[in-house]
BAPARO-449792 format. One record per residue: x negated, y negated, z negated of N, C-alpha, C in turn. Coordinates in Angstrom, 2 decimals. Atoms other than C-alpha are relative to their C-alpha. Layout:
(rec (X,Y,Z),(X,Y,Z),(X,Y,Z)),
...
This chain:
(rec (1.42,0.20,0.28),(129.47,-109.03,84.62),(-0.31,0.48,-1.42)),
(rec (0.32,-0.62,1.21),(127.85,-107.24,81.72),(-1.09,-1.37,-0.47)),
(rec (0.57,1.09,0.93),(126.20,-108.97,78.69),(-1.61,-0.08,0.27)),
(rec (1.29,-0.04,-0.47),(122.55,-109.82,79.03),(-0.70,0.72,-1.47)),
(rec (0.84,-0.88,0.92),(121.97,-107.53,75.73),(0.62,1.08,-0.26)),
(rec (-0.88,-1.46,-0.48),(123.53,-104.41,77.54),(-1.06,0.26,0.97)),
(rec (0.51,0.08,-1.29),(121.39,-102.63,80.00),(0.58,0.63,0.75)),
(rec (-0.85,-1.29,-0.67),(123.25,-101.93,82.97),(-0.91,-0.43,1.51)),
(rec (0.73,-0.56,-0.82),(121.57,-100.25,85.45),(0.83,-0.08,1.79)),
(rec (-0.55,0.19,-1.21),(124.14,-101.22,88.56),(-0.23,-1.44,0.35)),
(rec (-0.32,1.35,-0.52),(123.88,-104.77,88.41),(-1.72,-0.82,0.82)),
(rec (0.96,0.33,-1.00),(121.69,-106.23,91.58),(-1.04,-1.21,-0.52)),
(rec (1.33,0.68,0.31),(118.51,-107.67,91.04),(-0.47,-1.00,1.11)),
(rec (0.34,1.48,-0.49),(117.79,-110.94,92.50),(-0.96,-1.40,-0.86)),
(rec (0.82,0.77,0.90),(114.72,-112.45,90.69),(-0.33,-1.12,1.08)),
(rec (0.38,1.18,-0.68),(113.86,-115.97,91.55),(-0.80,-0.71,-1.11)),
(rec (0.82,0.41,0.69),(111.50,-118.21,89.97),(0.29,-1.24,-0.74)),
(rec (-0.63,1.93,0.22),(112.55,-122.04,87.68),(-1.55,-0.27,-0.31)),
(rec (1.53,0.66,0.49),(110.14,-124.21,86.80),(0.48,-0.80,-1.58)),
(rec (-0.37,0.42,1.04),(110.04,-125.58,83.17),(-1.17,-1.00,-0.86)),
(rec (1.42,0.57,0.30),(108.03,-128.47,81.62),(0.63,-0.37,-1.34)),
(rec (-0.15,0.38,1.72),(107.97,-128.95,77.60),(-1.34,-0.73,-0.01)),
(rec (0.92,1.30,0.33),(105.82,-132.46,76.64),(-0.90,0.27,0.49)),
(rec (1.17,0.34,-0.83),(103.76,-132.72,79.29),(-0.44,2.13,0.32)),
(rec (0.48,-1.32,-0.35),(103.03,-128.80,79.78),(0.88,1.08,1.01)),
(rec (-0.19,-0.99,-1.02),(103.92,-126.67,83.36),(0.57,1.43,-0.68)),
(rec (-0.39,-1.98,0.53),(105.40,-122.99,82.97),(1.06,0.27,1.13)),
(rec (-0.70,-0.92,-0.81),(107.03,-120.63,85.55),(0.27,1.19,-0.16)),
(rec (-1.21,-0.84,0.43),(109.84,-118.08,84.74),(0.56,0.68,1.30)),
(rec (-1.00,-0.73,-0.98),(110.85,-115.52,86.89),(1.40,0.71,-0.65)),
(rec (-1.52,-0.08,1.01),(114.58,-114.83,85.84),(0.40,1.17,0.99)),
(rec (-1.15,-1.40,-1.12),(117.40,-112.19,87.33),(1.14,-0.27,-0.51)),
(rec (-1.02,-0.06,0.74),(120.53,-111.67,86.98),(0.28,1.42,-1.34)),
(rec (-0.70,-0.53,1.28),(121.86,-109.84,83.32),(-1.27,-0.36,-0.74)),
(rec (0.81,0.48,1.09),(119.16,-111.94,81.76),(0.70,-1.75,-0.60)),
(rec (-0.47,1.66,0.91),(120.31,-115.18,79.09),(-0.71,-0.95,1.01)),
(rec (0.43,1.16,-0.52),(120.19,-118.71,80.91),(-0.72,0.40,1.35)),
(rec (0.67,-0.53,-1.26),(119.00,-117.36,84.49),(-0.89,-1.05,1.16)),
(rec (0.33,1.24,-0.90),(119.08,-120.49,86.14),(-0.76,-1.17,-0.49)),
(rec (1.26,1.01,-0.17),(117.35,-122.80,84.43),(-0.44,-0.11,-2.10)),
(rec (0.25,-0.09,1.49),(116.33,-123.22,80.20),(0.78,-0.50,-0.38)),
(rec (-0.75,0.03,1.28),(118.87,-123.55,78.33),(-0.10,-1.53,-0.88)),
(rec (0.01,1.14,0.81),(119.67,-127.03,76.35),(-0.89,0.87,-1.69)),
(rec (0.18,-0.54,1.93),(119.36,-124.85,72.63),(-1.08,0.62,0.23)),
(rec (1.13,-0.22,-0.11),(116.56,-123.28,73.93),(-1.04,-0.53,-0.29)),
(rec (0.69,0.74,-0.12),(114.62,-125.90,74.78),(-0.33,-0.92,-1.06)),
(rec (0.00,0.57,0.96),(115.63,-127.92,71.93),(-0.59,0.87,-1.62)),
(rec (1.08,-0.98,1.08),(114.13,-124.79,69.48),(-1.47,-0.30,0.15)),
(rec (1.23,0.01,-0.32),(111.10,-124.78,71.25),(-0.66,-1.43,-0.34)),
(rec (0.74,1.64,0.32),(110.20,-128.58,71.29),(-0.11,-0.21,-1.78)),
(rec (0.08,0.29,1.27),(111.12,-128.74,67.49),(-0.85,0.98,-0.93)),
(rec (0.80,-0.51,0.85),(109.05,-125.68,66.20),(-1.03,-0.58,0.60)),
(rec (1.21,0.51,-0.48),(105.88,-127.22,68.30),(-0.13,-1.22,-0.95)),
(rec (0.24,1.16,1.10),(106.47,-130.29,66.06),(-0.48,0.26,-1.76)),
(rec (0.72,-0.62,1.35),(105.80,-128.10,62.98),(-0.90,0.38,0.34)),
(rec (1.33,-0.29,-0.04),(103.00,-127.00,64.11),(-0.22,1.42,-0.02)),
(rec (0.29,-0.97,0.83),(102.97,-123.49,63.11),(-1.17,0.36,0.35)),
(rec (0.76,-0.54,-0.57),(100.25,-121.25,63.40),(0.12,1.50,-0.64)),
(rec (-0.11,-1.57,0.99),(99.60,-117.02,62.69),(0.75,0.19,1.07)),
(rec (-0.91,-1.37,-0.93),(102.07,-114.11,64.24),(0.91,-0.19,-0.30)),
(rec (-1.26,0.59,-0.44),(104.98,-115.04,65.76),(0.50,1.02,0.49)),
(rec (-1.09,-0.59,-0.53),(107.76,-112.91,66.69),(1.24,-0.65,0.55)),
(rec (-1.51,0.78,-0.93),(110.40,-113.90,69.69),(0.97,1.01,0.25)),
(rec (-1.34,-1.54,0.32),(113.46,-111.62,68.74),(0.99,-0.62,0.94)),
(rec (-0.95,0.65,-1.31),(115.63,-111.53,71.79),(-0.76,-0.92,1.32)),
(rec (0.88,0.76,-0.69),(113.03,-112.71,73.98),(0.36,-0.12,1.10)),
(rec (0.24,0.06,-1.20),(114.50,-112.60,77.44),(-0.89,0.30,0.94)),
(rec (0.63,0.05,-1.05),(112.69,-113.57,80.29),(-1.78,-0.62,-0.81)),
(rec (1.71,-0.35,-0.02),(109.76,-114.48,77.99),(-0.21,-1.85,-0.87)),
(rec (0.57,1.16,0.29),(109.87,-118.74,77.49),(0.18,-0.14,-1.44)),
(rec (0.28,0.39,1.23),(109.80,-119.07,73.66),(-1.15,0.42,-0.33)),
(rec (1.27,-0.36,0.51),(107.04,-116.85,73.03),(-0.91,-0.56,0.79)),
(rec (0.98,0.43,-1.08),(104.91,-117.77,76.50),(-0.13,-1.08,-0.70)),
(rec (0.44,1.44,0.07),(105.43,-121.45,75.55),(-0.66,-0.20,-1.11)),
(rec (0.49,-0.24,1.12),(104.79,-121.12,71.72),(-1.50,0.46,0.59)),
(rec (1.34,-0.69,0.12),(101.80,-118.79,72.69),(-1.13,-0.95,0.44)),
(rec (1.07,1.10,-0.59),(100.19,-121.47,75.16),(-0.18,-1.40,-0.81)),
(rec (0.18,0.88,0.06),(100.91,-124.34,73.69),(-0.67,-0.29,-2.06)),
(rec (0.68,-0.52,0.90),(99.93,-123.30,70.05),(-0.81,0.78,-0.54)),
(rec (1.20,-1.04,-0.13),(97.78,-120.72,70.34),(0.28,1.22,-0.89)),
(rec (-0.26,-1.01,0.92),(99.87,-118.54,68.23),(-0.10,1.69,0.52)),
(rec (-0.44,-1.52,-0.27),(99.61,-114.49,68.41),(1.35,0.34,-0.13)),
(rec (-1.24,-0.39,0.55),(102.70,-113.66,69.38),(0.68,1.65,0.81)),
(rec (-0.54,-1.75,-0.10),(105.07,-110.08,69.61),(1.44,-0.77,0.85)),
(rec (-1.18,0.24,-0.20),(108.24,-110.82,71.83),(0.33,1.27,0.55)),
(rec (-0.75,-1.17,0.27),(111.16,-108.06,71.68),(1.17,-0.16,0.51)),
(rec (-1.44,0.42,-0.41),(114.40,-107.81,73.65),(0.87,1.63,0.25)),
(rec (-0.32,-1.20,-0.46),(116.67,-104.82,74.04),(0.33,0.67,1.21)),
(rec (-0.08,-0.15,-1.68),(117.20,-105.29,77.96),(-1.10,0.14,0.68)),
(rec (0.89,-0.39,-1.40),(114.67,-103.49,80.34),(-0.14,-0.96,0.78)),
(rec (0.01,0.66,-1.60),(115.36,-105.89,83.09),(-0.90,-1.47,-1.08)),
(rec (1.32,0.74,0.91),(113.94,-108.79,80.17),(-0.77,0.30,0.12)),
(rec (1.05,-0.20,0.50),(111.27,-107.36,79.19),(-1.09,0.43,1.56)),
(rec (0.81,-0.12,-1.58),(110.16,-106.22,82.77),(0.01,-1.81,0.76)),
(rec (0.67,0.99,-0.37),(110.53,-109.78,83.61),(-0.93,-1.19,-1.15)),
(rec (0.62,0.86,1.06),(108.89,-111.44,80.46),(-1.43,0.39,0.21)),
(rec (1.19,-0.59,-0.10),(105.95,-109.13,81.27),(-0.84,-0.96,1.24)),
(rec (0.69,0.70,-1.33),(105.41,-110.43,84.63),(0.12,-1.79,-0.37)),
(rec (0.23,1.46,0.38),(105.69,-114.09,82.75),(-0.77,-0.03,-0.53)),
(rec (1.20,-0.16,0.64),(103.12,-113.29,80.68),(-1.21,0.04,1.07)),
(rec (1.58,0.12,-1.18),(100.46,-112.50,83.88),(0.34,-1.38,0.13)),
(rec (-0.19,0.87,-0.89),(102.29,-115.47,85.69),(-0.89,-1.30,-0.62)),
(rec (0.32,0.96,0.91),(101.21,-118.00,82.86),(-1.26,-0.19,-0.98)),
(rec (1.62,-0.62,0.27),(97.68,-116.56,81.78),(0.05,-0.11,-0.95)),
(rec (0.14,-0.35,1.25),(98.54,-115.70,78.56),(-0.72,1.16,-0.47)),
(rec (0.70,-0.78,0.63),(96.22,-114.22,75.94),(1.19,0.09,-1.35)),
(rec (-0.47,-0.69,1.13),(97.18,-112.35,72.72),(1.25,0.04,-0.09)),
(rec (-1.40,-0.03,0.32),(100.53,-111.78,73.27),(0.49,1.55,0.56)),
(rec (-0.48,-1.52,-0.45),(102.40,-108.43,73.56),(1.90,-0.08,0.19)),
(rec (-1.77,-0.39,-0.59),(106.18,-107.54,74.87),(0.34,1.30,-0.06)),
(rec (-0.50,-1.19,0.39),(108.22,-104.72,73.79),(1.41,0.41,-0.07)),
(rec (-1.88,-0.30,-0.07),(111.64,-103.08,74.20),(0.43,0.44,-1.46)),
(rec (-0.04,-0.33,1.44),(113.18,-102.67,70.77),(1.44,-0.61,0.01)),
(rec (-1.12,0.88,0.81),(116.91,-103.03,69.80),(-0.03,-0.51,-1.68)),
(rec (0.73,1.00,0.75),(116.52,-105.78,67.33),(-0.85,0.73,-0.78)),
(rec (1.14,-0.21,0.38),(113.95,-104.30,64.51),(-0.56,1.67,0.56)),
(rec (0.40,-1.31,0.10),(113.96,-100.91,65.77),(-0.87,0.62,0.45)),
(rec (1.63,-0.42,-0.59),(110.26,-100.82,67.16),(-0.87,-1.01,-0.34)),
(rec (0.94,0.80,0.46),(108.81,-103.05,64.77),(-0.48,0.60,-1.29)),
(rec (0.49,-1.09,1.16),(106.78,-101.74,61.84),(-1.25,-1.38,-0.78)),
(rec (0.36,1.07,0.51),(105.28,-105.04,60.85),(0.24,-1.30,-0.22)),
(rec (-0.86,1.05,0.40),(105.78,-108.62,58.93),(-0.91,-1.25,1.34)),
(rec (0.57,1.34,-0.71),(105.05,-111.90,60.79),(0.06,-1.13,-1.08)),
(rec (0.29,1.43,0.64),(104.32,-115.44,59.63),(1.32,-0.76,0.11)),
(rec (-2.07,0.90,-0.55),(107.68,-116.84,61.96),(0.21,1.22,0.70)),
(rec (-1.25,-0.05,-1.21),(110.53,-115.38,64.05),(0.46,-0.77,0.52)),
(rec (-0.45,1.02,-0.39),(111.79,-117.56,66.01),(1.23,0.99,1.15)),
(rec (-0.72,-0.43,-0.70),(114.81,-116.50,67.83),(1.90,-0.97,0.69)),
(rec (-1.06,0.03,-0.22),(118.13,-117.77,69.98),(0.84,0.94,0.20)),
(rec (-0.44,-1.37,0.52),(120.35,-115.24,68.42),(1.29,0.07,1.22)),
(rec (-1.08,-0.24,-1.06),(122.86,-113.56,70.98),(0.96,0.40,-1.02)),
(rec (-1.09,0.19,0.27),(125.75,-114.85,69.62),(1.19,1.16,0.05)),
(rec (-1.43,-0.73,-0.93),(128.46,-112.81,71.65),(-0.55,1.35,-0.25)),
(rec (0.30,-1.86,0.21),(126.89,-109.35,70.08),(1.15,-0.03,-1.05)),
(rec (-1.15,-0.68,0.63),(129.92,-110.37,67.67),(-0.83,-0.36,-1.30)),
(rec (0.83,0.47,1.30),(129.21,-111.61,63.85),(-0.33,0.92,-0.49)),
(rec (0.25,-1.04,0.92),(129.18,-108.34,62.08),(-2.04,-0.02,0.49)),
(rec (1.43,-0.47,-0.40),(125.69,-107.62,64.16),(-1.15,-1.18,-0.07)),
(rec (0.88,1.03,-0.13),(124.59,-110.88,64.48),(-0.68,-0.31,-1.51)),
(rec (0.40,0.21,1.43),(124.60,-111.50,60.77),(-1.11,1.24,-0.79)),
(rec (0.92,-1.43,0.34),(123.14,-107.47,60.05),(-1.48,-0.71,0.53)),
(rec (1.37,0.20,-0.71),(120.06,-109.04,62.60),(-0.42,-0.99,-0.76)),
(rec (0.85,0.86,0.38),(119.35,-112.25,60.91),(0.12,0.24,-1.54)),
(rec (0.28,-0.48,1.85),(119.78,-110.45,57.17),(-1.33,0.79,-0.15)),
(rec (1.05,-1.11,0.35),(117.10,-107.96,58.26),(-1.17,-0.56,0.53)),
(rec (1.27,1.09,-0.15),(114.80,-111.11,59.30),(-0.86,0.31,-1.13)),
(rec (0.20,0.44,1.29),(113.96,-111.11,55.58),(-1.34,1.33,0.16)),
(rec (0.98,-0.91,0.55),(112.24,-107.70,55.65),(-1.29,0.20,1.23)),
(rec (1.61,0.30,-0.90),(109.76,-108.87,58.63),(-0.82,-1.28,-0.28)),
(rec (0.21,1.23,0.22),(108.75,-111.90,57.33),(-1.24,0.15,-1.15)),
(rec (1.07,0.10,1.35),(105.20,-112.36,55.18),(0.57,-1.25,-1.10)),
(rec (-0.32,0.73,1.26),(105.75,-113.81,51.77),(0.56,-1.90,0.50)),
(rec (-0.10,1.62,-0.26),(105.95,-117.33,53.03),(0.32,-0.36,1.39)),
(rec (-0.34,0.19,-1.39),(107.23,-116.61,56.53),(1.39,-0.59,0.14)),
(rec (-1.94,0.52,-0.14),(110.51,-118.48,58.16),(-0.23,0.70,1.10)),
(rec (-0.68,0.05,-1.70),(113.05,-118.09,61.18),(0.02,-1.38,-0.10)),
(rec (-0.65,0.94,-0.40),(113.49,-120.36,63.26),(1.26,0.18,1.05)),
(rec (-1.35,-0.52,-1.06),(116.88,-120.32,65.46),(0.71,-1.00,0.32)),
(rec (-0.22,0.99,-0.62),(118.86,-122.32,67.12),(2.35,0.46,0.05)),
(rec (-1.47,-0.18,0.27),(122.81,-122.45,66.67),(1.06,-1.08,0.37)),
(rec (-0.89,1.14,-0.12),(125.80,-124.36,67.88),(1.23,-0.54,-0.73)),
(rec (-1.20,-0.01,0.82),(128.35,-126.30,66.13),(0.98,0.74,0.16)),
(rec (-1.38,-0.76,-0.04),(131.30,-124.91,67.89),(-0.12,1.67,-0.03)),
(rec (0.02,-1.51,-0.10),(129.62,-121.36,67.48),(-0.18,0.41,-1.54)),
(rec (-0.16,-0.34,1.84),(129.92,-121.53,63.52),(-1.12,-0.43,-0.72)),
(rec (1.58,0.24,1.26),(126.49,-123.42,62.58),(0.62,-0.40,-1.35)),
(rec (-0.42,-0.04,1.77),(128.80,-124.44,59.12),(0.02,0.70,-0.58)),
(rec (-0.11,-1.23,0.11),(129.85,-121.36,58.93),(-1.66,0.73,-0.59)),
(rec (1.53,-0.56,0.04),(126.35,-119.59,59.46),(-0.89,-0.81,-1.07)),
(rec (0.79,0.24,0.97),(124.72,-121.91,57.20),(0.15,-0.12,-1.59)),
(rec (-1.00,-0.25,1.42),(127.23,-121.75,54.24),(-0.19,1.50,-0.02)),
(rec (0.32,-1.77,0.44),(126.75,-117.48,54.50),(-1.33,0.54,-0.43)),
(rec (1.47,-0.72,0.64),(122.96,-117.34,54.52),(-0.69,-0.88,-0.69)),
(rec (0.50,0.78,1.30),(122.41,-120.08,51.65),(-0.38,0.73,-0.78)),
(rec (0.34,-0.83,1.21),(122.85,-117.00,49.50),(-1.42,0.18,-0.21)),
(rec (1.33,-0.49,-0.63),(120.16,-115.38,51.61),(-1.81,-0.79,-0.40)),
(rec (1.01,0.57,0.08),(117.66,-117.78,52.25),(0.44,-1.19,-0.65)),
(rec (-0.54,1.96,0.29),(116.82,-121.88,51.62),(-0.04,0.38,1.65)),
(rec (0.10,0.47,-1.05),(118.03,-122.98,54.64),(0.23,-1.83,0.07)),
(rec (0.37,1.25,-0.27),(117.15,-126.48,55.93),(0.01,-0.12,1.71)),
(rec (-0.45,0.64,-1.78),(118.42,-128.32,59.19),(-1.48,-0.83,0.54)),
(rec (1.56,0.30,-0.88),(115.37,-129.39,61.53),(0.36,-0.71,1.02)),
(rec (-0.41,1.19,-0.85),(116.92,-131.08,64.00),(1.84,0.37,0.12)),
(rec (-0.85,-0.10,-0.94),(120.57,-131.89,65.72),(0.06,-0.44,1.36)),
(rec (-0.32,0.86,-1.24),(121.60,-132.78,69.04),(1.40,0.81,0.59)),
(rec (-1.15,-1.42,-1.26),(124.50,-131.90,71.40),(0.76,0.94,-0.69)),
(rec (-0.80,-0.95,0.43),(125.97,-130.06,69.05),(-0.36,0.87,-0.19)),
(rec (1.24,-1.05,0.17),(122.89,-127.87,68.91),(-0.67,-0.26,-1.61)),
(rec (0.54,0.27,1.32),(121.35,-127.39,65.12),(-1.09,1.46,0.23)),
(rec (1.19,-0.42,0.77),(118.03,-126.47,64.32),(-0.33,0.46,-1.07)),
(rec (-0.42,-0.27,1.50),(117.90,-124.14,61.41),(-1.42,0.41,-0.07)),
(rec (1.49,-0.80,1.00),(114.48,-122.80,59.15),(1.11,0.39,-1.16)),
(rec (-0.49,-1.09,1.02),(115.45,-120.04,56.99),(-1.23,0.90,-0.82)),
(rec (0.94,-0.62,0.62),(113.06,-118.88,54.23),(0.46,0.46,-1.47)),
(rec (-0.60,-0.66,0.67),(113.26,-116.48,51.84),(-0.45,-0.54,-1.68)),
């Protein structure tokens, strides 16, 4: 099975639909296979999403690595934020699109882009669950070059697991940014990173 931030063009397409409810609010996801979390949202997912809605944000949002679509969709509906979501897999972004009709979202746009390389403007947030398994060298290159999309006073938000190096990861980009923990659970950490 290939990675879900590879596009490979043999592997059979079998979209089906989950259902997903964040505090009190409906949403339907059509998924496939060689897309992240297929079957149903994701614990670290979910646990990003619920905790940036508690900040409140507002402004242009970027969902780097967007999948099938639920960080930005939900963000977009349930805050009303303008948001840009970006993934480097075709088969994503062809189904994030069709989540976008499914869910009657306004102001939001979807775009194929390996990570910044079809972006040409800053945002307010990023918010992203970084694909880990691209290997640290890349992972770290992607959330260093957060910095140069970000308006003066913009964060990430991201979502990281203990046993996947959140000590680690937050002891390397101290240099970087302030970073500040936002929530735990499960072994799941909630990071804001601002420059």
């Amino acid at each position: 099975m290939g990675h879900y931030f590879v596009n490979d063009d043999n592997l059979k397409s079998e979209i089906k639909e989950i259902k997903i409810k964040i505090l009190d609010n409906n949403f339907k996801f059509k998924t496939d296979n060689g897309v992240f979390s297929k079957g149903e949202l994701d614990f670290g997912t979910k646990l990003l999403i619920e905790t940036v809605i508690k900040e409140n944000i507002e402004g242009e949002v970027l969902d780097l690595g967007c999948g099938y679509g639920a960080i930005g969709i939900i963000i977009n509906k349930i805050l009303n934020c303008s948001v840009t979501m970006i993934d480097i897999n075709k088969r994503a972004i062809h189904l994030a699109k069709m989540n976008i009709k499914d869910n009657e979202c306004l102001d939001i746009d979807c775009l194929e882009s390996d990570g910044f390389s079809n972006i040409n403007k800053q945002y307010d947030y990023i918010i992203t669950n970084p694909p880990i398994r691209v290997g640290k060298e890349k992972l770290y290159s992607l959330i260093k070059d957060c910095k140069y999309y970000l308006n003066r006073k913009g964060k990430v938000y991201l979502v990281i697991r203990k046993e996947q190096g959140s000590k680690t990861f937050i002891r390397d980009f101290s240099s970087i940014y302030m970073v500040e923990i936002l929530e735990k659970k499960k072994g799941f950490c909630i990071i804001s990173l601002k420059v």
